[in-house]
N, C-alpha and C positions, 0 to 999 in steps of 0.2 A: 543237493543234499540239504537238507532241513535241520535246522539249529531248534537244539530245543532248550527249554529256560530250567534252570534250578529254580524251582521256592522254595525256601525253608521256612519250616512250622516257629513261629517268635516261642520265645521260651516262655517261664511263668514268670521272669523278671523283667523281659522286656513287657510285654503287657501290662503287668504290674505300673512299672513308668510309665505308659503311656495313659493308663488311668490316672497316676498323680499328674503329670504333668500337665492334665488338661484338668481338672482340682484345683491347681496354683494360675491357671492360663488369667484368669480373672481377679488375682490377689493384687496387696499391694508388698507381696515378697517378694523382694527385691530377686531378678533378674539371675544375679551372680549366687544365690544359693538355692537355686534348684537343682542344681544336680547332686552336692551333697545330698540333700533330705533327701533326693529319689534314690542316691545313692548306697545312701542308710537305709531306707525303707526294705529297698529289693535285695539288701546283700551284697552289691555289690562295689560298697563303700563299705566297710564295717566303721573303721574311724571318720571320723567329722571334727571340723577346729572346735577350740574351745567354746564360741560363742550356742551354737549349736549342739553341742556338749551339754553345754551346762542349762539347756532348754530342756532338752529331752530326758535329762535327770530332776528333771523339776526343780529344778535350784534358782529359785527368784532374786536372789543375790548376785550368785555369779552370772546371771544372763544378764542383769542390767547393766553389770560394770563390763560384760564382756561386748556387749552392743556395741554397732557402731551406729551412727545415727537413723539411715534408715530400716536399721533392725528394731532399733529402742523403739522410733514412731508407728509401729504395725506388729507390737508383740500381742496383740489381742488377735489381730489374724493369725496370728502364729500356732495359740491356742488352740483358736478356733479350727485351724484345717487339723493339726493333731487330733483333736477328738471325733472332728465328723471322716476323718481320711488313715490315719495312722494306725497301723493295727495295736491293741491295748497293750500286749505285750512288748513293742517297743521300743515304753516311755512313761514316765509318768513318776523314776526312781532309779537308782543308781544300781541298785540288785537287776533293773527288769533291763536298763541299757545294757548292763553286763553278759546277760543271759540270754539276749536278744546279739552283742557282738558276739558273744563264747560259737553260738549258733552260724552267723553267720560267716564267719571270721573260716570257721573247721568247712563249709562250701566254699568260698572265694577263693577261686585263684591267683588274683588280684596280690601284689604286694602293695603294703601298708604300712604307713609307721607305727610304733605302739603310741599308746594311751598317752596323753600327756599326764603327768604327775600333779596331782588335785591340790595336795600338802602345799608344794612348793607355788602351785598361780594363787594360791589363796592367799599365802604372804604376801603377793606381788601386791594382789589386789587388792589386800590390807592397805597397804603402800601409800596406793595411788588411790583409793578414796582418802586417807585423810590427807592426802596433799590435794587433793583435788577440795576437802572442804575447811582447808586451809585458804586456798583462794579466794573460795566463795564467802568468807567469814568476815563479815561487817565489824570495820572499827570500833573500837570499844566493846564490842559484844562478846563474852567467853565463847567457846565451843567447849563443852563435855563431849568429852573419851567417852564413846559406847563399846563394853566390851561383849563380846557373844558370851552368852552363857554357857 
């Protein structure tokens, strides 16, 4: 009796990854977050931590304070693969991530935790920049409070 083999046809997400993955194969993005972004790309991942969050909402605030080091040292790769790899829709604003998870969120079967709360890390992150440029502040030298407008 002759065994015969199943293949199955890759979906349009796995293909999908296996196009970004080999995109990132020569970055200097780090390791441990490719599978988010391939994960967010293809759907299935709808959420991503906040550092990656706040990337793909274009928030150049909260991505800097959200970095961990080697995130901070290769955000211009980071860019860089989003524009030449990422489809527009996305990233790029907090309306296009929304509409982009609303989307993919209503596909995945995947369970997920929600959204983290923007309001509440931006306090955080209030916090801990000016503790953070409390440290960095040279004797004798004032620091001015910058407040957002």
């Amino acid at each position: 009796m002759t065994e015969t083999t199943k293949w199955s046809t890759p979906t349009d997400a796995e293909i999908e990854g296996q196009r970004l993955l080999g995109a990132l194969k020569d970055t200097s993005i780090p390791d441990y977050m490719r599978s988010s972004v391939i994960g967010y790309l293809t759907g299935e991942q709808p959420y991503v931590g906040s550092f990656l969050d706040a990337l793909l909402k274009n928030d150049l605030r909260r991505t800097v304070i959200r970095a961990d080091p080697q995130n901070a040292e290769c955000l211009s790769v980071w860019i860089r693969f989003l524009i030449n790899h990422a489809p527009s829709a996305s990233w790029g604003s907090p309306d296009k991530v929304s509409a982009w998870q609303d989307r993919r969120r209503s596909t995945s079967e995947a369970s997920v935790p929600p959204p983290c709360d923007d309001e509440a890390e931006d306090e955080a992150d209030d916090r801990a920049v000016r503790a953070f440029a409390d440290q960095c502040a040279e004797p004798g030298i004032m620091r001015a409070d910058v407040e957002d407008p």
